[in-house]
C-alpha positions in Angstrom: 114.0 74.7 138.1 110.8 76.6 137.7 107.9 75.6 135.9 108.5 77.6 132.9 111.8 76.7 132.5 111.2 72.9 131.5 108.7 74.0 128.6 111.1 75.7 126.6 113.2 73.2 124.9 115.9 75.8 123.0 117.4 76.7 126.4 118.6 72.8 127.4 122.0 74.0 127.7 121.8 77.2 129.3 120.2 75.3 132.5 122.9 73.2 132.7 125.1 75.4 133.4 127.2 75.7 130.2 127.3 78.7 127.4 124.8 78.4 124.4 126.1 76.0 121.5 128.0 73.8 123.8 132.1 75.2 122.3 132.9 75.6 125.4 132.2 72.4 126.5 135.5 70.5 125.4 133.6 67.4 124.0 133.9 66.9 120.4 130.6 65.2 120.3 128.6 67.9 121.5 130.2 70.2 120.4 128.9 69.1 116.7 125.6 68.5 118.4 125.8 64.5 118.6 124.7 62.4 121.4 125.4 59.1 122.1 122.7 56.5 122.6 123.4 53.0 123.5 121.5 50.3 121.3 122.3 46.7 122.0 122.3 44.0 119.3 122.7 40.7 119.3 126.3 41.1 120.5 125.3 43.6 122.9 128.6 46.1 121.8 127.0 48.6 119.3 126.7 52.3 120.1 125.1 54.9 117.7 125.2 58.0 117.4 122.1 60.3 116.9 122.5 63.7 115.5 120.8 66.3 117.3 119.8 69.9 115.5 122.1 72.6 116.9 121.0 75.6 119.1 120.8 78.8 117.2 123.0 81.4 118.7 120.8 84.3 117.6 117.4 82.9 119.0 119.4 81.8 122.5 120.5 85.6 122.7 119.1 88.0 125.5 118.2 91.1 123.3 116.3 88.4 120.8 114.3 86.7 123.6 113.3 90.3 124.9 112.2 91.3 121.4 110.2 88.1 121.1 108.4 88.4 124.5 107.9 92.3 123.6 106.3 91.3 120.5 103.8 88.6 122.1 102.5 90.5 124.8 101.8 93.6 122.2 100.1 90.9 119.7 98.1 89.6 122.9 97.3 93.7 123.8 95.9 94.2 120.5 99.1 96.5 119.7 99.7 96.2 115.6 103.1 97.2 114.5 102.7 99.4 111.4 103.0 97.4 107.8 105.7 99.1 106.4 108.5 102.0 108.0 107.1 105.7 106.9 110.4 105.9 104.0 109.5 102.7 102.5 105.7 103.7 102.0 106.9 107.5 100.9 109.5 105.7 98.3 106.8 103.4 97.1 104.1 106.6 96.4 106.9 108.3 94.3 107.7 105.2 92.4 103.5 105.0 91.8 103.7 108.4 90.7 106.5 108.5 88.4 105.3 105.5 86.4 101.8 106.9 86.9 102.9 110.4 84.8 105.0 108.7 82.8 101.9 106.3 81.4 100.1 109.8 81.3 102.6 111.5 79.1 102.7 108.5 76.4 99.5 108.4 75.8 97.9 110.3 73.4 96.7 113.7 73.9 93.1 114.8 73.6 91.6 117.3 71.2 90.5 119.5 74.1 94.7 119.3 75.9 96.0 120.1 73.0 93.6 123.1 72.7 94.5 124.1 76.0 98.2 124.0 75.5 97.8 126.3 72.6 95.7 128.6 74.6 98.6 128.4 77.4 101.4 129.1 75.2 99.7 132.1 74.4 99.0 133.6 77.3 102.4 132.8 78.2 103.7 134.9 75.0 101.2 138.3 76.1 103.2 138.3 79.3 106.3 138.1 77.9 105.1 141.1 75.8 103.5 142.3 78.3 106.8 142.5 81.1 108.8 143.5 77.8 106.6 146.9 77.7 106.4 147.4 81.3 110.5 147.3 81.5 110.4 149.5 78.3 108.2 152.0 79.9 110.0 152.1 83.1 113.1 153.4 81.2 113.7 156.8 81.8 113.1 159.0 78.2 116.9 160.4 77.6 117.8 156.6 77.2 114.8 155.5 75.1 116.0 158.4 72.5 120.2 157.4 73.4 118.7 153.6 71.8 116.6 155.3 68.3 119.6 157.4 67.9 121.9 154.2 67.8 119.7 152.4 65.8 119.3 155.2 63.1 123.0 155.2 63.2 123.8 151.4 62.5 121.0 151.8 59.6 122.7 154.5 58.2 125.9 152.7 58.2 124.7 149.6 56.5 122.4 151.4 53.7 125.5 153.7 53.3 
């Protein structure tokens, strides 16, 4: 037994010689984590049992001791594991920014937005007209005269 060994108390069983928990042990007793103690009394026959807290499986594990003693000697270089994993911290920044718009679309609207949302509808409108013309003009002319003609036709049918 080295040095090391006696300080860490979770690990009892493994340097006895028998698999973490003690179920493999056969005794009943140990098995439920009990040991026996011998008290005397006055009729020097007694024997109580004292309960003793169970080894956890997942702490006694290989891969979780490695992790551990990985994570120590990074806390002892200075080495700070980010706060939070990239997704979480994007998912969070949309969430801020939904509720963030949605607080900005209930309130209110100033004078001056409202100005400039008339001012934008109408600019929208001019190039509308404005694409409207440029496809009209980009028509060639035996076409543009094919459409009056239909149209004077359709009049006439209606007034007639």
């Amino acid at each position: 037994m080295g040095g090391s060994q006696g300080k860490r108390t979770g690990f009892k069983s493994m340097r006895d010689g028998t698999k973490s928990g003690n179920a493999w042990s056969g005794n009943r007793g140990a098995e439920l984590g009990l040991k026996k103690a011998k008290v005397t009394q006055g009729d020097g026959k007694t024997e109580l049992i004292r309960p003793q807290k169970p080894n956890n499986p997942v702490k006694d594990s290989k891969s979780y001791r490695a992790l551990h003693r990985e994570l120590v000697l990074n806390h002892k270089r200075g080495f700070v594991l980010p706060r939070k994993p990239e997704l979480q911290w994007v998912m969070e920044q949309r969430k801020y920014n939904l509720l963030r718009e949605q607080e900005k679309a209930q309130r209110p609207k100033t004078d001056f937005e409202r100005e400039l949302h008339k001012w934008h509808q109408k600019l929208e409108q001019y190039e509308e007209e404005q694409q409207k013309l440029e496809e009209h003009d980009n028509v060639p002319e035996f076409v543009k005269i094919k459409e009056n003609l239909r149209t004077t036709k359709k009049a006439a049918t209606v007034n007639g």
